[in-house]
C-alpha positions in Angstrom: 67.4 -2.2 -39.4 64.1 -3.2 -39.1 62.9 -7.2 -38.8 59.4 -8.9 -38.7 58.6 -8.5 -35.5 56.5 -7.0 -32.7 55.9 -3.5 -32.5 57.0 -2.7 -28.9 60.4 -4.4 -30.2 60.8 -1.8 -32.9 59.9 0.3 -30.1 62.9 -1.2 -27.5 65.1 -1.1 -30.6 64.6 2.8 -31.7 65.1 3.7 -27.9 68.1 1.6 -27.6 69.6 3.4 -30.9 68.3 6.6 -30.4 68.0 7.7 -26.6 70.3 8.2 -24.4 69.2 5.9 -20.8 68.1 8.9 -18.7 66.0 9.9 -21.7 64.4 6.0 -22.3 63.8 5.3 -18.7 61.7 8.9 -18.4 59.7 8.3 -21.3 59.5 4.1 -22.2 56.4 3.1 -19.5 54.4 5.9 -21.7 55.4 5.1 -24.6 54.6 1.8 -25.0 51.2 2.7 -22.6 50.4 4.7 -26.1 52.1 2.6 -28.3 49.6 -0.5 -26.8 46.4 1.8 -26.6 46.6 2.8 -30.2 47.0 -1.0 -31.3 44.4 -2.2 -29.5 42.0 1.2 -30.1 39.9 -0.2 -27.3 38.5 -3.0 -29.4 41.0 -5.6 -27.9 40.2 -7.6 -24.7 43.0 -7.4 -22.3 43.1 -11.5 -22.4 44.1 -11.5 -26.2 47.0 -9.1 -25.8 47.4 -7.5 -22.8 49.6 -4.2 -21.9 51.4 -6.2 -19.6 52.2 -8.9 -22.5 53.1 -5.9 -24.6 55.5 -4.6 -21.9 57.2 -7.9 -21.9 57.2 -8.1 -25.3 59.1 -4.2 -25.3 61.1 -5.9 -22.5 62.4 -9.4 -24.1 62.4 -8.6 -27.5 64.0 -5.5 -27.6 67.3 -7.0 -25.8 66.6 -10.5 -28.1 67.0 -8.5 -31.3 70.1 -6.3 -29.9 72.3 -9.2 -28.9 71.8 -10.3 -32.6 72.3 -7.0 -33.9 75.2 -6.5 -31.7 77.0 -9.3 -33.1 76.0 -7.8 -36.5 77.4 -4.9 -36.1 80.6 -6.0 -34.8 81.5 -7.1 -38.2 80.6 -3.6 -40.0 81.2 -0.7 -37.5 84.0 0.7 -36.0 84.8 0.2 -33.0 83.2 3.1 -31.2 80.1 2.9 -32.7 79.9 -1.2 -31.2 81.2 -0.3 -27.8 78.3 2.8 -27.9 75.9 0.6 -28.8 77.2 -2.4 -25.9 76.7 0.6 -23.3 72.8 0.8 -24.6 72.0 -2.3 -24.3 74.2 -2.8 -21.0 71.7 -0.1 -19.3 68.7 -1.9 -21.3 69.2 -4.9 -20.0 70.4 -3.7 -16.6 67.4 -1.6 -16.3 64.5 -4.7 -17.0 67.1 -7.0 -14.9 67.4 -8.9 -18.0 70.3 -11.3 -18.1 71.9 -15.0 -18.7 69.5 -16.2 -16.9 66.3 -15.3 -18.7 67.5 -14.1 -22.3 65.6 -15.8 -25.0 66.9 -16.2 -28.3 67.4 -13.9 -30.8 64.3 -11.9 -32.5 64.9 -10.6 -35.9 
């Protein structure tokens, strides 16, 4: 599933899916490094978008779009598939101390 969106949240979303937490947490600070020096290609001043904005934006709208796509999901996967998922974005979160608190809404 793929929404209108940022970039680094397709990014948070594929690592969610795809990598296991060990995996993401080795490799996420590079890849969106890379992901946010190809975008910009050097021709971007850091006060338009900055890597710390795109981090953020990795950050907060990768957890946004899951808790939607969670809730999806509930409705069409089995069970083990849902609680799998839950445990992704339960180390997600965990790991960017993302909670309750400081959730924004949902990004599709």
């Amino acid at each position: 599933m793929v929404g209108l969106g940022s970039g680094p949240q397709d990014i948070a979303q594929y690592l969610i899916s795809h990598m296991s937490p060990d995996k993401r947490r080795e490799c996420e600070h590079r890849l969106v490094q890379d992901y946010y020096f190809h975008l910009t290609g050097g021709d971007l001043h850091p006060r338009d978008y900055s890597l710390e904005q795109c981090w953020a934006d990795y950050r907060h709208g990768g957890a946004e779009r899951w808790v939607w796509l969670l809730l999806l999901l509930t409705t069409m996967c089995p069970d083990s598939m849902v609680q799998y998922f839950h445990d992704q974005l339960r180390a997600f979160t965990a790991d960017h101390c993302i909670d309750e608190t400081n959730v924004g809404m949902p990004r599709v």
